[in-house]
Every structure is written in C-alpha cells, then in structure tokens.
PDB file of N, H, CA, C and O in Angstrom:
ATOM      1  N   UNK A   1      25.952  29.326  36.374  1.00  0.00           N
ATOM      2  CA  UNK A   1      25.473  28.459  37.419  1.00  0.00           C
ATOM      3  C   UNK A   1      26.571  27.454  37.754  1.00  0.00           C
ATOM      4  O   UNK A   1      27.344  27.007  36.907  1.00  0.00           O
ATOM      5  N   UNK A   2      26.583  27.170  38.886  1.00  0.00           N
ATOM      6  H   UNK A   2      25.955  27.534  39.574  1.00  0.00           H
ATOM      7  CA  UNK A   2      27.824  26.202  39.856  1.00  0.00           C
ATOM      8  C   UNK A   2      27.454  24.669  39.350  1.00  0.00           C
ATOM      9  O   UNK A   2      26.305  24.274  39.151  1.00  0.00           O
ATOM     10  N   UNK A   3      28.523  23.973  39.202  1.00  0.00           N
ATOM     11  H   UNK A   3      29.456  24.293  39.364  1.00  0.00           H
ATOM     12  CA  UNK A   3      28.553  22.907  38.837  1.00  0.00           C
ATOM     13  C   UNK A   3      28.548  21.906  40.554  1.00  0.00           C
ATOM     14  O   UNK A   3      29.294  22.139  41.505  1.00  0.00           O
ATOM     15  N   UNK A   4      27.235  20.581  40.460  1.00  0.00           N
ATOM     16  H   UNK A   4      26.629  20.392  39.687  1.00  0.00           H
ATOM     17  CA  UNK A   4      27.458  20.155  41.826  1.00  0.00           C
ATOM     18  C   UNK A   4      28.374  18.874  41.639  1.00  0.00           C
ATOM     19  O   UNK A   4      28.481  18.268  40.573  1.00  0.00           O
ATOM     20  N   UNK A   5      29.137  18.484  43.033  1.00  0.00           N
ATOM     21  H   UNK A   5      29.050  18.976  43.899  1.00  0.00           H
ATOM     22  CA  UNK A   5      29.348  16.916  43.183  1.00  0.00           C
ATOM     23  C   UNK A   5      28.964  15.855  42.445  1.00  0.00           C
ATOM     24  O   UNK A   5      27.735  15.807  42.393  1.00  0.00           O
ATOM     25  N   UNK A   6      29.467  15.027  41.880  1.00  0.00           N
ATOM     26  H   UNK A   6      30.465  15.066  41.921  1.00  0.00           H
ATOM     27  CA  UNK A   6      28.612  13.444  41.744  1.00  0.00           C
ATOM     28  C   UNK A   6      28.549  13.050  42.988  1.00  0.00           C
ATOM     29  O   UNK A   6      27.456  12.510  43.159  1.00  0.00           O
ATOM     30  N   UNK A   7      29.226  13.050  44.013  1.00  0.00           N
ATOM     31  H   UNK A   7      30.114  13.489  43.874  1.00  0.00           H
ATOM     32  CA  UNK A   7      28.656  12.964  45.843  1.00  0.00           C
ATOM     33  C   UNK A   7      26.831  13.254  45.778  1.00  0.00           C
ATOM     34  O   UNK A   7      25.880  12.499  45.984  1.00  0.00           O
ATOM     35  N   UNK A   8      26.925  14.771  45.374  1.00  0.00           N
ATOM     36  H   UNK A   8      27.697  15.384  45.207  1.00  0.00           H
ATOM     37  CA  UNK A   8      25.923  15.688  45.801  1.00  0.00           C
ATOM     38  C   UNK A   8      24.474  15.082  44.787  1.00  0.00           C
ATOM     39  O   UNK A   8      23.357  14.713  45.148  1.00  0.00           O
ATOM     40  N   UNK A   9      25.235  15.211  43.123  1.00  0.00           N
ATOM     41  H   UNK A   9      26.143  15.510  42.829  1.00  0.00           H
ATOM     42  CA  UNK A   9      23.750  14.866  42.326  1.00  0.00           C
ATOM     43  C   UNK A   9      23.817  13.402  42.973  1.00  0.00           C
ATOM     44  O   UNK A   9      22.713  13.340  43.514  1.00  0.00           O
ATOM     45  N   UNK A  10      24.412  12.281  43.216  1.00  0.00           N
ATOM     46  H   UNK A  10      25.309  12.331  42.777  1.00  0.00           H
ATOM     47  CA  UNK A  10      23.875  10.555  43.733  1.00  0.00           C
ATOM     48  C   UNK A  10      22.374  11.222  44.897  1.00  0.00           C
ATOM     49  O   UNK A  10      21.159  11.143  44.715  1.00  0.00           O
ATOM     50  N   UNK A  11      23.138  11.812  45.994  1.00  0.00           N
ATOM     51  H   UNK A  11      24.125  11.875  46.141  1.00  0.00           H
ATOM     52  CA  UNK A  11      22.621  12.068  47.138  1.00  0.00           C
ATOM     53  C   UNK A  11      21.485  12.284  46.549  1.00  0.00           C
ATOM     54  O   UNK A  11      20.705  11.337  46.451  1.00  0.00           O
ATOM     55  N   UNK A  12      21.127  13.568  46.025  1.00  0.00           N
ATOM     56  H   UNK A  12      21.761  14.338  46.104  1.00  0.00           H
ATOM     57  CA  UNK A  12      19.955  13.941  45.597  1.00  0.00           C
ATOM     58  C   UNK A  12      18.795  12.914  45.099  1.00  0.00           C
ATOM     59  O   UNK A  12      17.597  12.959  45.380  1.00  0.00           O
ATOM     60  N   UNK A  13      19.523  11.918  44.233  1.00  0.00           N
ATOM     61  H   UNK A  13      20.496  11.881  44.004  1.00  0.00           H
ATOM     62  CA  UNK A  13      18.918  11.182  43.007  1.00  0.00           C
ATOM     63  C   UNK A  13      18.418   9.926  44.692  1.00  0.00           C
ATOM     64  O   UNK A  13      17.372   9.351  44.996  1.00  0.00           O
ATOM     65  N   UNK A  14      19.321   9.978  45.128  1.00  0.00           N
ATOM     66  H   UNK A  14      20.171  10.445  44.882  1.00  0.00           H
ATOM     67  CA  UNK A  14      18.561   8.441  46.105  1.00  0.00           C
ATOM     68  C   UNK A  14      17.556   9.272  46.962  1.00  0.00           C
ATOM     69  O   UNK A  14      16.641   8.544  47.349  1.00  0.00           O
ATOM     70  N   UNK A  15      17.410  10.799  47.459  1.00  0.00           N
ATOM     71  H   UNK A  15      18.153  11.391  47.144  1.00  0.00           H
ATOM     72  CA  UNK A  15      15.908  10.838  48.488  1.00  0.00           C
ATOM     73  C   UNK A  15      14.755  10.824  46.893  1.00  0.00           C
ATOM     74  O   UNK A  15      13.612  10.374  46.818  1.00  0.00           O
ATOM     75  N   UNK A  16      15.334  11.283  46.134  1.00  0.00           N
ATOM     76  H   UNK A  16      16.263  11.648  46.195  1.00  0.00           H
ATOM     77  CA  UNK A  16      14.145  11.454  45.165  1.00  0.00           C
ATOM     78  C   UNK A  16      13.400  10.204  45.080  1.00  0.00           C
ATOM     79  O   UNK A  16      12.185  10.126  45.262  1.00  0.00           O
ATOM     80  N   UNK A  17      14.536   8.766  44.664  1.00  0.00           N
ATOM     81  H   UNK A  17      15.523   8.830  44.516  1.00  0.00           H
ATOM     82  CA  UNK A  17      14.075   8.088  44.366  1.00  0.00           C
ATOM     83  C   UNK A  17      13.086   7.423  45.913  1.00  0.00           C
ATOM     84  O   UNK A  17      11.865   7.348  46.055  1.00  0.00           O
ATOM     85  N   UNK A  18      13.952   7.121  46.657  1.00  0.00           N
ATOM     86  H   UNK A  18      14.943   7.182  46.542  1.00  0.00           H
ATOM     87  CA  UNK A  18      13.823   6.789  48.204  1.00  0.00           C
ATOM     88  C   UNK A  18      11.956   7.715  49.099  1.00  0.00           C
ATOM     89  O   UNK A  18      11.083   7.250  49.831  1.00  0.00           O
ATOM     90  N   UNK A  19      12.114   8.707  48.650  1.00  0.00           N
ATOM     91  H   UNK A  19      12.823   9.085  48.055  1.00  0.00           H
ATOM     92  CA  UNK A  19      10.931   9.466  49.331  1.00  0.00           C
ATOM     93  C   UNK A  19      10.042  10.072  48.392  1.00  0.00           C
ATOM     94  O   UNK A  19       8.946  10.484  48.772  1.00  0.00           O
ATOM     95  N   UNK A  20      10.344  10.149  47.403  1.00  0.00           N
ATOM     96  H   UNK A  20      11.234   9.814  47.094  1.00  0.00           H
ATOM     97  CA  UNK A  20       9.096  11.305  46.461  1.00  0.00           C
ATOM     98  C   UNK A  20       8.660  10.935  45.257  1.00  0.00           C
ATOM     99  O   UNK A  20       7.588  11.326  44.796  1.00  0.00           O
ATOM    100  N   UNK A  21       9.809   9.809  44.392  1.00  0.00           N
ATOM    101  H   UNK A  21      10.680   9.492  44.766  1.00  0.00           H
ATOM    102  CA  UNK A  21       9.142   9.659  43.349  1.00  0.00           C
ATOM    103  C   UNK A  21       7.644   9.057  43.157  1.00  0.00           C
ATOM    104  O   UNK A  21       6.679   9.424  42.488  1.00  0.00           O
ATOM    105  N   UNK A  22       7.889   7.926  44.079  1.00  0.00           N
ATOM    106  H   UNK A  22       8.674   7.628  44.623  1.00  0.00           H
ATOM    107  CA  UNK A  22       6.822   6.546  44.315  1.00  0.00           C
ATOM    108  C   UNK A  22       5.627   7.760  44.618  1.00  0.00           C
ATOM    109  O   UNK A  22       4.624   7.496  43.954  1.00  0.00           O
ATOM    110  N   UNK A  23       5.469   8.958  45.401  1.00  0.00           N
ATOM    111  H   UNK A  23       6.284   9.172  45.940  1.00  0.00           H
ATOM    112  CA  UNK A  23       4.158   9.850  45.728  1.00  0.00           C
ATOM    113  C   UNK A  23       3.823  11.007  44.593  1.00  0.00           C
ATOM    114  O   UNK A  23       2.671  11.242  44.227  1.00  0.00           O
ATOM    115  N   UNK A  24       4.926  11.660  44.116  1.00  0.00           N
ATOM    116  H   UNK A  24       5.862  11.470  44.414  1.00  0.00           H
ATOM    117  CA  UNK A  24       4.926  12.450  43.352  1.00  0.00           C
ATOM    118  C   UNK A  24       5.531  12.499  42.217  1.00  0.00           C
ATOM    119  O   UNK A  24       5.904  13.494  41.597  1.00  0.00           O
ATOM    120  N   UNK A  25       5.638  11.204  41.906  1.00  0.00           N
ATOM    121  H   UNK A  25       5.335  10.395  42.410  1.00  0.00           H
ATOM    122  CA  UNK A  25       6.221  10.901  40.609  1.00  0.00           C
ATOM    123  C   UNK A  25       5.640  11.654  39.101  1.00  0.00           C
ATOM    124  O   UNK A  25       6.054  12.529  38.340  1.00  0.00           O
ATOM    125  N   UNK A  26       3.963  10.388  39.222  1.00  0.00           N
ATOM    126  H   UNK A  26       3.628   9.678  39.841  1.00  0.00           H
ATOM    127  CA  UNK A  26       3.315  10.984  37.939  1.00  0.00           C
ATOM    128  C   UNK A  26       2.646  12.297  38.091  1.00  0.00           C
ATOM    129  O   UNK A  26       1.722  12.585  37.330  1.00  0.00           O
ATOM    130  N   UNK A  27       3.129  13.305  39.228  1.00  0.00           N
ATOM    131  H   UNK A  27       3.879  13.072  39.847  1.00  0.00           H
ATOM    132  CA  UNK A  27       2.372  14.581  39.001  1.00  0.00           C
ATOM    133  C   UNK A  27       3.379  16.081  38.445  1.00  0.00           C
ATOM    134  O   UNK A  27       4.504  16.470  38.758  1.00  0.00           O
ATOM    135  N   UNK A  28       2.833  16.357  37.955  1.00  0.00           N
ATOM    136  H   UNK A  28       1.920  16.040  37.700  1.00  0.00           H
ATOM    137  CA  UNK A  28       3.495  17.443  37.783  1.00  0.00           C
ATOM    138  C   UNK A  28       3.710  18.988  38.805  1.00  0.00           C
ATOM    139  O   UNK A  28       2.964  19.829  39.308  1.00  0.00           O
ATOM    140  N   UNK A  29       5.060  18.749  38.731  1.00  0.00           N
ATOM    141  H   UNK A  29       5.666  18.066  38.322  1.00  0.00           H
ATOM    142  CA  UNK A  29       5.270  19.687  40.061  1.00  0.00           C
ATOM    143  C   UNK A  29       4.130  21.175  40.249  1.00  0.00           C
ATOM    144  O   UNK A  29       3.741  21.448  41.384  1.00  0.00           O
ATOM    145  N   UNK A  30       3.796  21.819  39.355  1.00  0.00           N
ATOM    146  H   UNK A  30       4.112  21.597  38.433  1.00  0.00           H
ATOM    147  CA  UNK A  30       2.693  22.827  39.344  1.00  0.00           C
ATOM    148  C   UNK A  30       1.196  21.964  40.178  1.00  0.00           C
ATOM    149  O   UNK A  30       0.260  22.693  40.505  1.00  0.00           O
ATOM    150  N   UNK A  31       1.110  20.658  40.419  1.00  0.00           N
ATOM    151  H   UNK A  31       1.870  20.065  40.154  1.00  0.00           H
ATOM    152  CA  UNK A  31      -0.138  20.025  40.861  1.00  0.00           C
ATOM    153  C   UNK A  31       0.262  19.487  42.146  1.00  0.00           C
ATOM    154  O   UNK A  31      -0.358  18.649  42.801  1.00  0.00           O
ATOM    155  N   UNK A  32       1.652  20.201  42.525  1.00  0.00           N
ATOM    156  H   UNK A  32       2.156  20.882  41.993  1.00  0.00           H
ATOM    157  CA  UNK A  32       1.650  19.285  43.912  1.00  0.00           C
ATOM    158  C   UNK A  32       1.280  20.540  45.205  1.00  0.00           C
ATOM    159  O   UNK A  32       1.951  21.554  45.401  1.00  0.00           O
ATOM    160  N   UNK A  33       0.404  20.244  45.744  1.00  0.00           N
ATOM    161  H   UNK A  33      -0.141  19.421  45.585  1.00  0.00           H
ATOM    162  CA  UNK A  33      -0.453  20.959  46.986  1.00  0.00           C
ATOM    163  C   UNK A  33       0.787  20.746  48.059  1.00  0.00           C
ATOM    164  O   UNK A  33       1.899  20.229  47.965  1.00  0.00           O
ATOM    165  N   UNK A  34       0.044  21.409  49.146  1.00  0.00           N
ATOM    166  H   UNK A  34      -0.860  21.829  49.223  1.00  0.00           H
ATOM    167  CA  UNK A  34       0.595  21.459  50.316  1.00  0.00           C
ATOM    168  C   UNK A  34      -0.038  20.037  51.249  1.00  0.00           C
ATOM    169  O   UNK A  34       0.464  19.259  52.061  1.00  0.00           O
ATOM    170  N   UNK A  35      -1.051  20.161  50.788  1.00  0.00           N
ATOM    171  H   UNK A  35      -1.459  20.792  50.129  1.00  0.00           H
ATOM    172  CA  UNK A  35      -1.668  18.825  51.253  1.00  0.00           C
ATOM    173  C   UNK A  35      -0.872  17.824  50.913  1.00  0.00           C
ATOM    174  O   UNK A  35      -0.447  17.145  51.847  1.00  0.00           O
ATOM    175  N   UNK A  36      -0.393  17.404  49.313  1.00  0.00           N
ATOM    176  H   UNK A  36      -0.739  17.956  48.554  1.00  0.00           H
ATOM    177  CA  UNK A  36       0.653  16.344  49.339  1.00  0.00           C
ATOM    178  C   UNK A  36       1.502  16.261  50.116  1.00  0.00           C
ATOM    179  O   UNK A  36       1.809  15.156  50.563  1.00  0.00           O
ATOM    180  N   UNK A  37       2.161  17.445  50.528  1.00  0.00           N
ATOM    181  H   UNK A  37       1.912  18.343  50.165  1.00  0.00           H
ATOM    182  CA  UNK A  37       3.588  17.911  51.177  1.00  0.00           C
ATOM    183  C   UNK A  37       3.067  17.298  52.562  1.00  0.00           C
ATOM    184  O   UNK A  37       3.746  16.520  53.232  1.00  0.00           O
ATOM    185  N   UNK A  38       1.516  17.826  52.991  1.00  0.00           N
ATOM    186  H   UNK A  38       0.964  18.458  52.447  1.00  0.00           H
ATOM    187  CA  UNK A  38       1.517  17.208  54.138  1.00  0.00           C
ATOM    188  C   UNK A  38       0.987  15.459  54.601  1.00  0.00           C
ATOM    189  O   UNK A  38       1.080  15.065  55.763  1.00  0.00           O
ATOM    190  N   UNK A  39       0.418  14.536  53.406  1.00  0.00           N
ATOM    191  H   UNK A  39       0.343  14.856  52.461  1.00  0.00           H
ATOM    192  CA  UNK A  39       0.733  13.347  53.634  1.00  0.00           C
ATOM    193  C   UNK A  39       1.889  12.834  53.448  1.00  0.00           C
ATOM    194  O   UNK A  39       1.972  11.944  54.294  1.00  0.00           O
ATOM    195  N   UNK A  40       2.977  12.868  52.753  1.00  0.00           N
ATOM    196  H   UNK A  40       2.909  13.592  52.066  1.00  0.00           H
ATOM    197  CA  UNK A  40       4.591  12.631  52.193  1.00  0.00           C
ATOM    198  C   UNK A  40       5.004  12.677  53.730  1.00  0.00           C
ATOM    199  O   UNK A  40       5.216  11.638  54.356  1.00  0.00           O
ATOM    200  N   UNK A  41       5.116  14.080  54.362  1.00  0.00           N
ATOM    201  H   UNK A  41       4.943  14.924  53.853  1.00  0.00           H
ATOM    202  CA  UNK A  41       5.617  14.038  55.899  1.00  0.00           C
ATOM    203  C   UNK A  41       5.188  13.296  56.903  1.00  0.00           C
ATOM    204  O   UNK A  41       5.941  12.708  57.680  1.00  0.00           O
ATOM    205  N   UNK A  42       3.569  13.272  56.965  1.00  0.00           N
ATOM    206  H   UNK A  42       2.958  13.750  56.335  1.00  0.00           H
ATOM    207  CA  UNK A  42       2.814  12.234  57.738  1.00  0.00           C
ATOM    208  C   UNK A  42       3.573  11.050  57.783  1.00  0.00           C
ATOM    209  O   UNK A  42       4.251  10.689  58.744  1.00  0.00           O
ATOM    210  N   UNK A  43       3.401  10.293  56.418  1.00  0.00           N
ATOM    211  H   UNK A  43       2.850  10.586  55.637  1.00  0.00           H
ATOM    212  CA  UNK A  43       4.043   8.723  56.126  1.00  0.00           C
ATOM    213  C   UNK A  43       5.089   8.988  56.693  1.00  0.00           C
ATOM    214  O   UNK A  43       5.341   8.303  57.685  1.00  0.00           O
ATOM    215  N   UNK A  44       5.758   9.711  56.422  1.00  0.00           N
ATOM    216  H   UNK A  44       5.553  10.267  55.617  1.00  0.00           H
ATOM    217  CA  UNK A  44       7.645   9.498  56.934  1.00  0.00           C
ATOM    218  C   UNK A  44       7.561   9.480  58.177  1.00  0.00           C
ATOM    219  O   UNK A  44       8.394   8.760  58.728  1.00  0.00           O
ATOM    220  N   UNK A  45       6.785  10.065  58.884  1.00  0.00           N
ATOM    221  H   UNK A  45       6.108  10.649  58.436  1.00  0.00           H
ATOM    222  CA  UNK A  45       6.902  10.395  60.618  1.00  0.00           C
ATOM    223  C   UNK A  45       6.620   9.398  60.797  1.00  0.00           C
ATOM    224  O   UNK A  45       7.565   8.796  61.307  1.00  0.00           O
ATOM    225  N   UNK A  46       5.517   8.609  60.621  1.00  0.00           N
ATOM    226  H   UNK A  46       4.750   9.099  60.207  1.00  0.00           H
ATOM    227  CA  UNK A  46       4.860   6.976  61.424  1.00  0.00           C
ATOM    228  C   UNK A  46       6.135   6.349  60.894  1.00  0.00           C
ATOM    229  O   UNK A  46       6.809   5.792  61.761  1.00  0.00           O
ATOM    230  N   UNK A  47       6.824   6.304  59.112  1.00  0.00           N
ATOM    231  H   UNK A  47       6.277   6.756  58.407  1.00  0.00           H
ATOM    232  CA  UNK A  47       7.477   5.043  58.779  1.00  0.00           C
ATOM    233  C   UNK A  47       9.072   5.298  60.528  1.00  0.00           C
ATOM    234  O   UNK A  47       9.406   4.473  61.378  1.00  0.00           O
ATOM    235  N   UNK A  48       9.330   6.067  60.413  1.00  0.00           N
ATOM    236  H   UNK A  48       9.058   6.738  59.723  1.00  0.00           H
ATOM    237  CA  UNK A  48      10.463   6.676  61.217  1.00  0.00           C
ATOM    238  C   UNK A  48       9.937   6.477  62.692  1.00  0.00           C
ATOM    239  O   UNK A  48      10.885   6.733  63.434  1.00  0.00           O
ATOM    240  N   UNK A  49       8.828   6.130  63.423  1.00  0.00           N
ATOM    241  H   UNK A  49       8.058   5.922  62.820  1.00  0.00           H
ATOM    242  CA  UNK A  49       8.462   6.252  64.392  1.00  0.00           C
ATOM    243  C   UNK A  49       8.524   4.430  64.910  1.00  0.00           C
ATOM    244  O   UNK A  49       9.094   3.812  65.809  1.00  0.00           O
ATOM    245  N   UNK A  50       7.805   4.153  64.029  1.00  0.00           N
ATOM    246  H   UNK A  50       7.342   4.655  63.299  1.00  0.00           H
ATOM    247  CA  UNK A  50       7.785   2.644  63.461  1.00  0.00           C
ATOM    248  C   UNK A  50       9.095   1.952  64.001  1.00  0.00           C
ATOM    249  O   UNK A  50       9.273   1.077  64.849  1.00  0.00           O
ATOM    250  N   UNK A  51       9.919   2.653  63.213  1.00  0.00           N
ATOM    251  H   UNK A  51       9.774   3.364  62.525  1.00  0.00           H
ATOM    252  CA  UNK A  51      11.425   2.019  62.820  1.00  0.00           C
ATOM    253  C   UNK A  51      12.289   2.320  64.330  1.00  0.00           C
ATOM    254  O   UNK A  51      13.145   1.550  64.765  1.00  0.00           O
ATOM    255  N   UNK A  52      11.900   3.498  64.952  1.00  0.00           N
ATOM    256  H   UNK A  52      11.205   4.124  64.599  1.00  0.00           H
ATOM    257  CA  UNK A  52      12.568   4.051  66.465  1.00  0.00           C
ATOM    258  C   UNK A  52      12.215   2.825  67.363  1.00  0.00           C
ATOM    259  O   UNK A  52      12.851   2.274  68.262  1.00  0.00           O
ATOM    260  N   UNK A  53      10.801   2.545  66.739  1.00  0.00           N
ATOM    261  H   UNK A  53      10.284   2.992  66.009  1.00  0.00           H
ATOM    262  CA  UNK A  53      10.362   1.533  67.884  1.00  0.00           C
ATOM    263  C   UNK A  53      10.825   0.205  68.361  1.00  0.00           C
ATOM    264  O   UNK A  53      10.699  -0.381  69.437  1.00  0.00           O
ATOM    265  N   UNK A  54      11.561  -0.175  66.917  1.00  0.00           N
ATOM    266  H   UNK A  54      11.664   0.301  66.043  1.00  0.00           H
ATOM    267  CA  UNK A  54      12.049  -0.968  66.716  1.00  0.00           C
ATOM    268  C   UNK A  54      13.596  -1.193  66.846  1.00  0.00           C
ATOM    269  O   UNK A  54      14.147  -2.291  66.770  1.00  0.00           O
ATOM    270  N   UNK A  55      14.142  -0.124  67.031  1.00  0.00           N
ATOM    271  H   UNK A  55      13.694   0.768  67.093  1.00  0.00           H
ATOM    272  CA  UNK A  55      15.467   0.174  67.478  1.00  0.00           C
ATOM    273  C   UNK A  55      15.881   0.408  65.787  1.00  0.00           C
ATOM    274  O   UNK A  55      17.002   0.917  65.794  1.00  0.00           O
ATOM    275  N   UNK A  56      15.537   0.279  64.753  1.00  0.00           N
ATOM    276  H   UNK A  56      14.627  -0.134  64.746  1.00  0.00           H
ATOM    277  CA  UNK A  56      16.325   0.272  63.582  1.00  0.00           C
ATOM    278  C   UNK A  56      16.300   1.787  62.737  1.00  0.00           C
ATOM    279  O   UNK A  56      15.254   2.370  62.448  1.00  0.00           O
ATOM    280  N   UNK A  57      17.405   2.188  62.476  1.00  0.00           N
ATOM    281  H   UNK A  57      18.254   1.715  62.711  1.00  0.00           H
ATOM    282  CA  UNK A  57      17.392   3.072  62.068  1.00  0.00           C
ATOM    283  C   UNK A  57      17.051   4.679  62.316  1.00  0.00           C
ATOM    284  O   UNK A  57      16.793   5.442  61.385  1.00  0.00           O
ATOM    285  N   UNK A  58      17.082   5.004  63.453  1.00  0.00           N
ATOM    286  H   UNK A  58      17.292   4.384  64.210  1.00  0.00           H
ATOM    287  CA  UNK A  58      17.305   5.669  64.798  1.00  0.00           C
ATOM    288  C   UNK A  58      17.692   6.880  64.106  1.00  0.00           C
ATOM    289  O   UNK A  58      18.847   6.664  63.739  1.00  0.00           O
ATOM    290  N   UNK A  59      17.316   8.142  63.697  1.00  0.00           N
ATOM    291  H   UNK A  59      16.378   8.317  63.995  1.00  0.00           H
ATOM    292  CA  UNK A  59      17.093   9.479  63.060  1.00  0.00           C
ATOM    293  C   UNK A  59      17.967   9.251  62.080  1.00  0.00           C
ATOM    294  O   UNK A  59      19.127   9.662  62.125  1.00  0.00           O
ATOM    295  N   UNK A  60      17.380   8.441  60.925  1.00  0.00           N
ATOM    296  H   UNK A  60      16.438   8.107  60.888  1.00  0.00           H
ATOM    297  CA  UNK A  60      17.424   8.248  59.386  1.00  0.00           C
ATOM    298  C   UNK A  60      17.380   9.349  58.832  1.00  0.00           C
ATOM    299  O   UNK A  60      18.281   9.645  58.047  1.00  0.00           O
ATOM    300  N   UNK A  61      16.200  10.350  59.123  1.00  0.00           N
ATOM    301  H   UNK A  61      15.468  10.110  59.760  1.00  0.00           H
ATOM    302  CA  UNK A  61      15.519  11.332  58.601  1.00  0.00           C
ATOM    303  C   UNK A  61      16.549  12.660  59.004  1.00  0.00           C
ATOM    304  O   UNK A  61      16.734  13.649  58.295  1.00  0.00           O
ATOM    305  N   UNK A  62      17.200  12.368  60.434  1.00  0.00           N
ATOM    306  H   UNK A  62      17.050  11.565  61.009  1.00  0.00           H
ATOM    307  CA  UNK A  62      17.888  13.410  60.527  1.00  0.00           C
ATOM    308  C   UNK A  62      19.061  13.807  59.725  1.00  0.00           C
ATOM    309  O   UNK A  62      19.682  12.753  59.589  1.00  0.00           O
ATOM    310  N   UNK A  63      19.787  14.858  59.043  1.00  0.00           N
ATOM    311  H   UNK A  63      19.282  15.714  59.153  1.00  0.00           H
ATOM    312  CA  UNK A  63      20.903  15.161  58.396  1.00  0.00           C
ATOM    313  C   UNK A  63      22.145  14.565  59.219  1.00  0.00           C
ATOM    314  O   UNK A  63      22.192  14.636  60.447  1.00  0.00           O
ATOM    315  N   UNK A  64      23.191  13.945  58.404  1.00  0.00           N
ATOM    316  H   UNK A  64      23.153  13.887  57.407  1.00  0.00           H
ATOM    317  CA  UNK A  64      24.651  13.638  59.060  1.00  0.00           C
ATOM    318  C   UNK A  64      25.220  14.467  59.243  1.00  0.00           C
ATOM    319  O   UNK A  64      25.285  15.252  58.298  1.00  0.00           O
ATOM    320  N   UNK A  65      25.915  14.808  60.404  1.00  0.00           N
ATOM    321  H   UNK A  65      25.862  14.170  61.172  1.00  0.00           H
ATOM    322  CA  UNK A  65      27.082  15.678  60.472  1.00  0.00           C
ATOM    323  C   UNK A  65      28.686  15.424  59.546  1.00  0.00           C
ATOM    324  O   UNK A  65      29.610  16.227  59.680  1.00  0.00           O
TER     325      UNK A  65
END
C-alpha cells in the first residue's frame, strides 16, 4: 500500500475534524445510515448557503484547483 503526503493526511485530518467528527464521531462507522449521510449534507448546504449570502466564503465546499 502507497504511502500518502503529510499535505494529504493534514488535509484529511481537518474535513474530518471540520465536518464529521462533531456528527459521526461517537458512532461507529457500521451504524452510519444514509440518512446520516443525508442530514451531514443538508447542514452543509444551508451552513454554505448562509455563508453565500453573506458574501463569506463563496464555494468553501467546492474542491481547489
């Protein structure tokens, strides 16, 4: 198996911490539904919609080139 970045594992470690731990922290990944998957996305869309509205932070969510 390929060895990643410290770029790549940081990256990783800040959406974890940033988007999933705080929802899916204390569960164990075998208990996470699709339903979780689909409030986790919900929240992000309003928090991101929120934030457009506001001029701040303007496709956060989208990947950098």
């Amino acid at each position: 198996m390929g060895k990643l970045k410290r770029s790549t594992l940081d990256g990783y470690a800040g959406v974890l911490s940033r988007y999933l731990l705080d929802d899916f922290g204390p569960l164990a990944i075998a208990s996470i539904t699709p339903a979780h998957c689909e409030r986790l996305l919900t929240a992000l869309v309003r928090q991101q919609s929120r934030q457009s509205a506001h001029g701040l932070l303007d496709n956060a969510l989208t990947p950098g080139t």
